[in-house]
VEXSEZA-366609 format. One record per residue (C-alpha): z, x, y; chain; residue in one letter. Coordinates in pm, 1 decimal, m for minus. Last residue first. Layout:
N
<<Z X Y> A a>
...
% end
This chain:
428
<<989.1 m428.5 m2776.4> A x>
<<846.7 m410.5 m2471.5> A x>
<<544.4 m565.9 m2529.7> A x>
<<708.8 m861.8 m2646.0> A x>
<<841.8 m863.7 m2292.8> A x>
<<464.2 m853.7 m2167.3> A x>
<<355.6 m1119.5 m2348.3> A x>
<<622.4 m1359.1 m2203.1> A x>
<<554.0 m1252.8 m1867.3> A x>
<<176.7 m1283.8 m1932.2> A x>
<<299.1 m1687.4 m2024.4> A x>
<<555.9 m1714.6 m1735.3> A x>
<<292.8 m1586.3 m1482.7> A x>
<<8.4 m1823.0 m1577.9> A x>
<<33.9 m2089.8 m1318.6> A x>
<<200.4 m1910.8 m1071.3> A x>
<<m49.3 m1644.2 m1052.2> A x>
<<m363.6 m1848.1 m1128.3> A x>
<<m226.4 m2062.6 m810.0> A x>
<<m202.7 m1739.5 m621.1> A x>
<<m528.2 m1623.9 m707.9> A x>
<<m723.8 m1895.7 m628.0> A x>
<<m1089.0 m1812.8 m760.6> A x>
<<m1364.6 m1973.0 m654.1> A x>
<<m1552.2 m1688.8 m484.9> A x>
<<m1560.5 m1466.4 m804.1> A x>
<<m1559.8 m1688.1 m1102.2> A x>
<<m1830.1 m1917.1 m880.9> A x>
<<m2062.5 m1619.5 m831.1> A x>
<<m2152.8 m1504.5 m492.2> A x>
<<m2357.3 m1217.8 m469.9> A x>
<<m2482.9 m1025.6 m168.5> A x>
<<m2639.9 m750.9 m68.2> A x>
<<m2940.9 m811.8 m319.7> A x>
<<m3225.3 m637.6 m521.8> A x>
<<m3348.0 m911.5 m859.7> A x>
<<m3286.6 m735.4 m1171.5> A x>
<<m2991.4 m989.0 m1175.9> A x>
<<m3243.4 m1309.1 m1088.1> A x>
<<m3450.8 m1247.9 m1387.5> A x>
<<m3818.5 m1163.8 m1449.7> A x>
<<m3838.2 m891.1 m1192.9> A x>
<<m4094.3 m873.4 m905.0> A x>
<<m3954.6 m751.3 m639.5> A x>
<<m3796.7 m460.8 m783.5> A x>
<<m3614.7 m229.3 m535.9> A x>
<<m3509.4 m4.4 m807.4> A x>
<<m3234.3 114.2 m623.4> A x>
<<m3079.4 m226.9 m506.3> A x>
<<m3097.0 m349.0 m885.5> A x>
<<m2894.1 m7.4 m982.7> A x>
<<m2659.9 m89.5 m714.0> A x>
<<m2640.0 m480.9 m796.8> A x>
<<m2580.3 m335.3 m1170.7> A x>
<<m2308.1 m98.6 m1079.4> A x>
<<m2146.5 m366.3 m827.2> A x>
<<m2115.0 m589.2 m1122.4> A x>
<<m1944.1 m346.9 m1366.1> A x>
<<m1661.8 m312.6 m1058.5> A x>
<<m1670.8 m680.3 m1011.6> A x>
<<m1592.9 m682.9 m1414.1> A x>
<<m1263.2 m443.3 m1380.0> A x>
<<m1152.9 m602.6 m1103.3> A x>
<<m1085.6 m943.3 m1296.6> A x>
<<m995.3 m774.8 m1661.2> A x>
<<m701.1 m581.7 m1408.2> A x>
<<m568.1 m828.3 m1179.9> A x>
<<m303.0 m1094.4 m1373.1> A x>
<<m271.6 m808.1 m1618.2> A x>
<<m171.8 m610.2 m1313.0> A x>
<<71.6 m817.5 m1173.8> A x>
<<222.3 m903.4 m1469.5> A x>
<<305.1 m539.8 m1548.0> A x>
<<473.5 m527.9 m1147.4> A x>
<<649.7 m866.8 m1217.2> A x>
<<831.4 m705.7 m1612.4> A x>
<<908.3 m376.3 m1355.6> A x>
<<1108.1 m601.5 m1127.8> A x>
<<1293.4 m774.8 m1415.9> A x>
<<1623.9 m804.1 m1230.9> A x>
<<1509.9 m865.7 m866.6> A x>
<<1370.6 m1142.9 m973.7> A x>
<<1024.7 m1215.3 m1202.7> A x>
<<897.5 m1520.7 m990.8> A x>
<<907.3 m1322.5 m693.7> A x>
<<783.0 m1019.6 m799.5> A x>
<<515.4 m1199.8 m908.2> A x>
<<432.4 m1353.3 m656.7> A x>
<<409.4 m1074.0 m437.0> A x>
<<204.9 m901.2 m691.7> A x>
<<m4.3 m1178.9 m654.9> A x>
<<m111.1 m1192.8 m273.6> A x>
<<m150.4 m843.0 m231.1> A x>
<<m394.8 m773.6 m534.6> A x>
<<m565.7 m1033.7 m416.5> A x>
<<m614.7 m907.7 m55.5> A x>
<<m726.1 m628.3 m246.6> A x>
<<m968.6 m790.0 m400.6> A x>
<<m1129.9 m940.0 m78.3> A x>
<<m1145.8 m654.0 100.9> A x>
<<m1359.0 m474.7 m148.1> A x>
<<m1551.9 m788.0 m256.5> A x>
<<m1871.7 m758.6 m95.4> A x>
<<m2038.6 m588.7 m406.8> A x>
<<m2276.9 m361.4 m186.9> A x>
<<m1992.4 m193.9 m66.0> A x>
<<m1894.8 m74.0 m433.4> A x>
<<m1537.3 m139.3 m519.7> A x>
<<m1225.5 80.8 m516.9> A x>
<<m1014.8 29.0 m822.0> A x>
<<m669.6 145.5 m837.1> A x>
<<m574.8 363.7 m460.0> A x>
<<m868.4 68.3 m313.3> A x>
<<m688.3 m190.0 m362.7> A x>
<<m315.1 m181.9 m481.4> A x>
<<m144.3 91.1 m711.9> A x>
<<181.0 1.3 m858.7> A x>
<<557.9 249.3 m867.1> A x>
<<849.5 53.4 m1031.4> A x>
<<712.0 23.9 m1447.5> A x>
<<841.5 373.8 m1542.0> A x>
<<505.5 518.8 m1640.3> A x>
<<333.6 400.2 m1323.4> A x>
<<158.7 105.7 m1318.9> A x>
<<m204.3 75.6 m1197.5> A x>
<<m289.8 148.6 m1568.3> A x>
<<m548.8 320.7 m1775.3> A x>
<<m759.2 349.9 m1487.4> A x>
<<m1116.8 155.6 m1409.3> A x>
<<m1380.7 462.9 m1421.3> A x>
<<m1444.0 536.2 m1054.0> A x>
<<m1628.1 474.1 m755.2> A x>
<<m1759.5 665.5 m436.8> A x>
<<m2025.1 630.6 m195.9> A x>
<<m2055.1 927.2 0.1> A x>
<<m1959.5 937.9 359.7> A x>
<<m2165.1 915.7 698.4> A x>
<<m2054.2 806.5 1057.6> A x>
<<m2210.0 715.0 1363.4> A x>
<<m2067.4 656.0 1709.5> A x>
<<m1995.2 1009.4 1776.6> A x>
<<m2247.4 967.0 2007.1> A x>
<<m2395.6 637.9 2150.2> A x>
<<m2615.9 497.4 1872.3> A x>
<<m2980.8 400.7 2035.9> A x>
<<m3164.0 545.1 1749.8> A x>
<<m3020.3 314.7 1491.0> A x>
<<m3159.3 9.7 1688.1> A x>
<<m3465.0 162.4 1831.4> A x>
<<m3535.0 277.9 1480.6> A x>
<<m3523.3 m82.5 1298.3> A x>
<<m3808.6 m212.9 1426.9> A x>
<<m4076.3 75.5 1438.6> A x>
<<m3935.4 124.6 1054.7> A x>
<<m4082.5 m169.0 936.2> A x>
<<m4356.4 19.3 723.7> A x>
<<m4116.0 289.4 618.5> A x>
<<m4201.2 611.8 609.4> A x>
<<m3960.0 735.5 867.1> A x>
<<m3668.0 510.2 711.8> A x>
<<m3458.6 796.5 555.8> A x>
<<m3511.6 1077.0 786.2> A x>
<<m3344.5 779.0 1116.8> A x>
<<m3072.6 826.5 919.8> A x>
<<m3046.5 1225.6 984.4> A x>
<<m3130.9 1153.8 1325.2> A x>
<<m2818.9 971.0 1360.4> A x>
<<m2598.8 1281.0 1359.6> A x>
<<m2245.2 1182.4 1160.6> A x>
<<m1922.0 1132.9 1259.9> A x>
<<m1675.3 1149.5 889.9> A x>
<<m1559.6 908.7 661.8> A x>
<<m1439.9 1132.5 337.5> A x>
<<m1660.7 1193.8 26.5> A x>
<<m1907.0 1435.3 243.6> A x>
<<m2213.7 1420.2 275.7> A x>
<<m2483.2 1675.3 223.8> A x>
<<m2450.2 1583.3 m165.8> A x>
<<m2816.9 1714.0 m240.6> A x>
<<m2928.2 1413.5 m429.0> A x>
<<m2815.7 1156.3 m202.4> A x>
<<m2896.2 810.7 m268.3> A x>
<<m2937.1 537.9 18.9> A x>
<<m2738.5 353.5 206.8> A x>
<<m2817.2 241.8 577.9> A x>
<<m2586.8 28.6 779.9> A x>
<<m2588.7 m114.5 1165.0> A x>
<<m2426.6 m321.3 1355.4> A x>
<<m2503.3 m426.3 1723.1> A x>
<<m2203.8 m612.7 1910.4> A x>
<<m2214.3 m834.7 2225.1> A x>
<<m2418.7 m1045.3 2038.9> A x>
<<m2195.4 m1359.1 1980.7> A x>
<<m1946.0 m1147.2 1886.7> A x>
<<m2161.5 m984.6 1613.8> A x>
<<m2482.0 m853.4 1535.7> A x>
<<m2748.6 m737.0 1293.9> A x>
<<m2895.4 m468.8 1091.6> A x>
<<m2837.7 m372.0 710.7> A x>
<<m3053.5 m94.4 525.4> A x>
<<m3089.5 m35.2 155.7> A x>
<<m3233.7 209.7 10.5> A x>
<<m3349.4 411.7 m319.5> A x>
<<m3734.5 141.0 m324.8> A x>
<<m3659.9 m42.3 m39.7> A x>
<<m3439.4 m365.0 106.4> A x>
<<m3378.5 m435.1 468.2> A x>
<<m3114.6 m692.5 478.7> A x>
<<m3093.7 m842.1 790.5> A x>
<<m2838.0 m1058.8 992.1> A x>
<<m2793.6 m1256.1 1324.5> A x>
<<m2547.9 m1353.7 1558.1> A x>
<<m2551.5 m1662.7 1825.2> A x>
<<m2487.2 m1750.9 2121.1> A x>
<<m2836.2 m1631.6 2242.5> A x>
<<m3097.0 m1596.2 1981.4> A x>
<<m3399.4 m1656.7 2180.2> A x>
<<m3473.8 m1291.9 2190.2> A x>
<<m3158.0 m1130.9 2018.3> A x>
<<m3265.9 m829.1 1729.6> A x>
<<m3648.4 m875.5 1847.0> A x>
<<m3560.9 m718.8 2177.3> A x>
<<m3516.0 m372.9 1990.9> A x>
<<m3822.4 m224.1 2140.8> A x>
<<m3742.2 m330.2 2484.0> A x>
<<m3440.1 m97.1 2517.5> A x>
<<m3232.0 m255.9 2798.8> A x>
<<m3012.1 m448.1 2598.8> A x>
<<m2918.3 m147.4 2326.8> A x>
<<m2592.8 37.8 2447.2> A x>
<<m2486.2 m279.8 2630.8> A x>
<<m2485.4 m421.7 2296.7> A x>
<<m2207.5 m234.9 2202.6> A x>
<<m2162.1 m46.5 1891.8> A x>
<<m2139.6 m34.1 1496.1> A x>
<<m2222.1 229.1 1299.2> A x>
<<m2297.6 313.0 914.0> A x>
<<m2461.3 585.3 739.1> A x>
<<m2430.7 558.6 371.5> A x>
<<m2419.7 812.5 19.8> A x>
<<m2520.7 755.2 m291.3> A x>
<<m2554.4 928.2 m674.0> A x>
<<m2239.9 739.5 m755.1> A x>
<<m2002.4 999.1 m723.2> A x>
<<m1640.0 1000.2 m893.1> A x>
<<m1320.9 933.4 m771.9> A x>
<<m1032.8 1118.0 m926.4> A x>
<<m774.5 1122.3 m1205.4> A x>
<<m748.3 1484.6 m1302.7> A x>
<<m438.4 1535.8 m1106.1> A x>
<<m180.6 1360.7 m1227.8> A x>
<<m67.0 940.0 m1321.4> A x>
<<181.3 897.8 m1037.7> A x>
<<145.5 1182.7 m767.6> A x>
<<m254.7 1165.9 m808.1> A x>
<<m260.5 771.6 m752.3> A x>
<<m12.7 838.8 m494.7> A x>
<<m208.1 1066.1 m262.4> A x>
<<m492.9 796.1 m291.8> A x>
<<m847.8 913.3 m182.0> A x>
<<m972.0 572.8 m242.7> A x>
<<m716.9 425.9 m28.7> A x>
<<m340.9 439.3 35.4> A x>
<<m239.6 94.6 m95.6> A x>
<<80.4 224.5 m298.7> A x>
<<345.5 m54.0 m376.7> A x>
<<696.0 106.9 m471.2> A x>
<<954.4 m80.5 m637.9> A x>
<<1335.7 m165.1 m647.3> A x>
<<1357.2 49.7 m313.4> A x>
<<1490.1 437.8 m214.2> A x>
<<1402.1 649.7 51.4> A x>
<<1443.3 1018.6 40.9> A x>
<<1409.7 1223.3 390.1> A x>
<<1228.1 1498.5 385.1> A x>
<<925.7 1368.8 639.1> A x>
<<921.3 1062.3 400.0> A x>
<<1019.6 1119.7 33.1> A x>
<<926.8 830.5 m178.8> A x>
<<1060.5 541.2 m369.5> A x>
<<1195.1 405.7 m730.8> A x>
<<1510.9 250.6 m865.8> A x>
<<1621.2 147.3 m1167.3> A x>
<<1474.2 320.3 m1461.7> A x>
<<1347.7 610.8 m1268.8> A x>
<<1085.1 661.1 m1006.3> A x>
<<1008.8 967.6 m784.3> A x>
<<716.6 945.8 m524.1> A x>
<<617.4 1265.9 m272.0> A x>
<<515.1 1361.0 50.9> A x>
<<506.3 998.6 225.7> A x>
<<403.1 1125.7 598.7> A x>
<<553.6 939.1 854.5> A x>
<<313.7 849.3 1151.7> A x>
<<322.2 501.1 1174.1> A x>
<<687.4 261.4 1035.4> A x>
<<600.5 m100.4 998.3> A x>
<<903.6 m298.9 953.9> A x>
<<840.5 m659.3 894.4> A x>
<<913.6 m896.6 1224.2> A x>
<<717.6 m1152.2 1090.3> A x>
<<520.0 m1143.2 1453.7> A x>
<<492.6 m748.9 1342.0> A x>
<<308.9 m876.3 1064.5> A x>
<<50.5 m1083.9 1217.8> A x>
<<m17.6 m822.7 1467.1> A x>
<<m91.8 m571.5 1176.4> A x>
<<m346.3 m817.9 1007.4> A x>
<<m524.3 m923.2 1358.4> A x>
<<m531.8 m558.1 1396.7> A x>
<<m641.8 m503.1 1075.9> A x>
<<m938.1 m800.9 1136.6> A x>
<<m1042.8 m594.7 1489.0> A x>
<<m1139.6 m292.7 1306.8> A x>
<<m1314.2 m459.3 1036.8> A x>
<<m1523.6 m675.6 1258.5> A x>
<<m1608.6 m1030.8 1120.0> A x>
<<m1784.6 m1210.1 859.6> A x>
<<m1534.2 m1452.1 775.0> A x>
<<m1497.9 m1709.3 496.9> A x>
<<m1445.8 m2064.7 396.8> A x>
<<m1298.5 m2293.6 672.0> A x>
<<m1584.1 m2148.8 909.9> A x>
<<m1900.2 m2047.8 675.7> A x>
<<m1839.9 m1738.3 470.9> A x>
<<m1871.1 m1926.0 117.8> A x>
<<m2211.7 m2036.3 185.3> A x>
<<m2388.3 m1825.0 421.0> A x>
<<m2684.3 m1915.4 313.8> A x>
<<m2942.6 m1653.6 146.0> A x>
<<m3323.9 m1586.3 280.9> A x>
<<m3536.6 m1417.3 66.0> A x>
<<m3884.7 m1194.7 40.7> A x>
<<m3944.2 m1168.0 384.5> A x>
<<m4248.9 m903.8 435.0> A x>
<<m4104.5 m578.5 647.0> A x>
<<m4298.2 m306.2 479.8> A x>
<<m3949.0 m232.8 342.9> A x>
<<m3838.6 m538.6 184.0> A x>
<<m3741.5 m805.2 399.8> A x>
<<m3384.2 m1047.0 311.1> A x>
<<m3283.5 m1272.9 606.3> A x>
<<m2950.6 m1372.9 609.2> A x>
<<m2797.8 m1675.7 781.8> A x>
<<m2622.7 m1882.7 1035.6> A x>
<<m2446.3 m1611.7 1136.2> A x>
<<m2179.3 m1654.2 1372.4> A x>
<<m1975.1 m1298.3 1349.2> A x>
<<m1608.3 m1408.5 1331.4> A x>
<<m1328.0 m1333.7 1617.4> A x>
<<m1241.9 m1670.0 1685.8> A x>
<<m1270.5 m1716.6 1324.0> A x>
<<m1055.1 m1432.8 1247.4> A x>
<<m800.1 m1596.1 1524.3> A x>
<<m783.6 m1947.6 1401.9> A x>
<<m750.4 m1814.4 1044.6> A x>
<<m423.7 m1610.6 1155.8> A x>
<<m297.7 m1948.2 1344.4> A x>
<<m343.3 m2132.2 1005.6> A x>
<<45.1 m2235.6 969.8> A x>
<<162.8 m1878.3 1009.7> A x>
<<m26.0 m1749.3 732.8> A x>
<<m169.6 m2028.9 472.0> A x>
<<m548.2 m1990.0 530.3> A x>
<<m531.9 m1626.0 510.2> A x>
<<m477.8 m1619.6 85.9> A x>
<<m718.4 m1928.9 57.8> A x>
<<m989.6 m1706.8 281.9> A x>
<<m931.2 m1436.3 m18.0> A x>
<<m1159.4 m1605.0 m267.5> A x>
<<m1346.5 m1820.4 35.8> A x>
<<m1516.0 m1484.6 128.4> A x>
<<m1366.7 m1191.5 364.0> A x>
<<m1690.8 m1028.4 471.6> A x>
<<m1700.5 m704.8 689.2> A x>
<<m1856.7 m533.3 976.3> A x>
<<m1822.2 m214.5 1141.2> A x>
<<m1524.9 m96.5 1359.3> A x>
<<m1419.7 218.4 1202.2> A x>
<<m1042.2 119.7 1157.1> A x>
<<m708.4 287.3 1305.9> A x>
<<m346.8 125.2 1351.0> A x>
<<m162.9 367.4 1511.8> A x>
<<19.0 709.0 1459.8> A x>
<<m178.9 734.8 1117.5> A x>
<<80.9 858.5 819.6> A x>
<<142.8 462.0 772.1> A x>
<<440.3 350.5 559.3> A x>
<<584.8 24.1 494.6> A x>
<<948.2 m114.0 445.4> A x>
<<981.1 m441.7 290.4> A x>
<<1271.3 m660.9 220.9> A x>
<<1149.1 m975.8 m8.2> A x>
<<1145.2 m1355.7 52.1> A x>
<<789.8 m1443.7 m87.6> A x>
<<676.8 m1438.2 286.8> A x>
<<756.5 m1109.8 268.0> A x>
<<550.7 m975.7 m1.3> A x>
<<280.5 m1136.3 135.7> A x>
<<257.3 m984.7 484.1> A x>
<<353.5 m662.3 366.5> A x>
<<96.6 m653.5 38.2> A x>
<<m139.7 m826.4 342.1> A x>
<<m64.2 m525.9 551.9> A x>
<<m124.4 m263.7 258.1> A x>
<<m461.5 m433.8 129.9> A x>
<<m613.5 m438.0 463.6> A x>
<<m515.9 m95.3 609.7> A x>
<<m154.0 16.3 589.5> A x>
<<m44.9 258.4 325.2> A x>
<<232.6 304.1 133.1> A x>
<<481.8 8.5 73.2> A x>
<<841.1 39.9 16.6> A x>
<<961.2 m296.6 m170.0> A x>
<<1318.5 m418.5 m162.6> A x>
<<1389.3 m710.2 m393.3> A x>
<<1636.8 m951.8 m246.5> A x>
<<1915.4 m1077.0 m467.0> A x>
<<2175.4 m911.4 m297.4> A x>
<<2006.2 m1020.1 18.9> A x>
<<2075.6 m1333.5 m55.5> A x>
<<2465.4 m1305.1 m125.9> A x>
<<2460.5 m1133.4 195.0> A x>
<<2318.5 m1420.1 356.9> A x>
<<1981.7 m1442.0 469.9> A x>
<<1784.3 m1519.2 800.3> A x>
<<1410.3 m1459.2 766.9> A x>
<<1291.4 m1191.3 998.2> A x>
% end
């Protein structure tokens, strides 16, 4: 913990945060390396993740880069799938494409394991020494013009402002701005997995995956007309990952993660061309090893601030993302970064003025990666090969330069005063 005077901690802003996954522990992380007192919330015992694979691109890598003198980097990168590349097939297994990993190469990027990143994230801030409170259930928010907070198994608990980054499903979202505000469907759904490769080394079928491909890790994008299906590996192939989305019509999923049989994947693929190299893989999940959910979005909200200005969704709670956009992760380590900033450069007096900063800093930015991953869904659907422009073109992956080049904490300092300025007139 940072040593301060009582005179400094006067001026401290105390934050309660709600919700620890990626956007709540850098919102933690971030928020106290900007000097403020935060308490965060976690109804999970411990820190839990599905272990499949991510991608943290350069656009949060400048975030990482800076904790504890590039020790946190050192460790995603130790962890970090190496992939030189991705190759692109459609679903009679022809190549069509093959992308760079430009922006996820080391000193730009990560693709890594989700599972082990939070814990990477959560070990980081218990080195801070921030206080990270598992298993307490946040029942209810109350704001009013000075203070805000939650109740947490009965007890009330009081800050300057409340940061909620519990998920798609977001108690908070629902406690702040009502019922009726609630994901929507897309029409999709996705089985995804990840295991060991001692689950798949002796099955000769899926040699292809690491013949001569030792010390290193491999992806593929297997692209056809309604879905989409990812293979590869990771740790230096002692992981096999797996993904397949495609639309559901009858909604036999559910909206929430849950285990899943793999045969009902394996439906999906059975008229594929490729699919006698792709099955052994998906066919040789251990049980309980494969999940299912729907793929959800929704309609960007009015506001991520609550009606009092102390109470402001983060990540996933105010704009969850489409997988196929990449960016998930990456926003709301964003959305982390300059709210803490923010607050910072508002004070502990004009707390409300840093949280309406914070989101017109963040809210035009989300709002287009959301229309993006629309389009790169509707592109993925259609599975047209031969379009006349690259964005009708099907792909995983997109990496435009006002996405990936983005520093959000220098756009936060440098334009803070001026929204802040805006938003006082506002006020009015």
């Amino acid at each position: 913990m940072p040593h301060t005077t009582g005179q400094d901690r006067a001026q401290q802003i105390d934050v309660i945060i709600v919700g620890l996954g990626i956007a709540g522990l850098t919102a933690a992380i971030e928020c106290h390396l900007n000097g403020h007192n935060v308490i965060a919330f976690e109804k999970t015992p411990t820190v839990l993740h599905v272990g499949d694979i991510f991608s943290i691109g350069s656009n949060a890598e400048s975030v990482i880069r800076h904790w504890e003198g590039g020790a946190v980097s050192n460790l995603l990168n130790e962890a970090r799938c190496a992939i030189d590349e991705i190759q692109v097939f459609d679903e009679t297994g022809k190549l069509q494409d093959v992308k760079s990993m430009e922006g996820y190469r080391v000193g730009e990027g990560y693709v890594v394991n989700r599972a082990e990143t939070v814990t990477i994230f959560f070990e980081y801030a218990q080195r801070l020494g921030i206080d990270l409170r598992f298993g307490a259930s946040v029942t209810d928010y109350w704001e009013n013009a000075d203070k805000s907070g939650v109740i947490v198994d009965g007890v009330k608990i009081e800050a300057d402002c409340v940061i909620a980054t519990d998920g798609i499903h977001s108690k908070a979202r629902e406690a702040i701005f009502g019922a009726g505000v609630k994901p929507k469907k897309t029409g999709s759904a996705i089985y995804r997995s990840g295991y060991s490769m001692e689950d798949l080394k002796h099955n000769p079928a899926a040699e292809w995956l690491t013949k001569g491909k030792e010390g290193a890790d491999q992806l593929y994008h297997f692209i056809g007309k309604d879905i989409t299906v990812l293979v590869g590996t990771g740790r230096q192939g002692k992981d096999v990952y797996w993904g397949c989305m495609h639309k559901s019509l009858h909604d036999v999923s559910e909206p929430w993660l849950q285990v899943s049989d793999v045969t009902k994947a394996l439906e999906h693929i059975s008229k594929w061309g490729v699919k006698d190299r792709l099955e052994p893989i998906m066919a040789s999940t251990p049980k309980g090893k494969c999940f299912d959910h729907l793929v959800l979005t929704m309609d960007p909200l009015p506001s991520w601030v609550s009606p009092k200005n102390r109470m402001m969704l983060l990540g996933d709670a105010a704009h969850p993302l489409l997988p196929n956009t990449g960016q998930g992760a990456n926003q709301a380590i964003e959305d982390g970064a300059t709210v803490a900033i923010c607050l910072k450069l508002a004070g502990k007096s004009q707390v409300t003025t840093g949280l309406r900063v914070a989101e017109k800093l963040r809210y035009q930015r989300v709002a287009q990666i959301q229309e993006l991953g629309h389009h790169m869904l509707k592109a993925l659907q259609n599975a047209n090969w031969e379009g006349e422009n690259e964005e009708e073109s099907p792909t995983m992956l997109t990496r435009p330069a006002w996405i990936c080049s983005h520093d959000c904490q220098q756009y936060a300092h440098s334009e803070f005063h001026k929204v802040a300025s805006t938003v006082a007139e506002c006020k009015k």
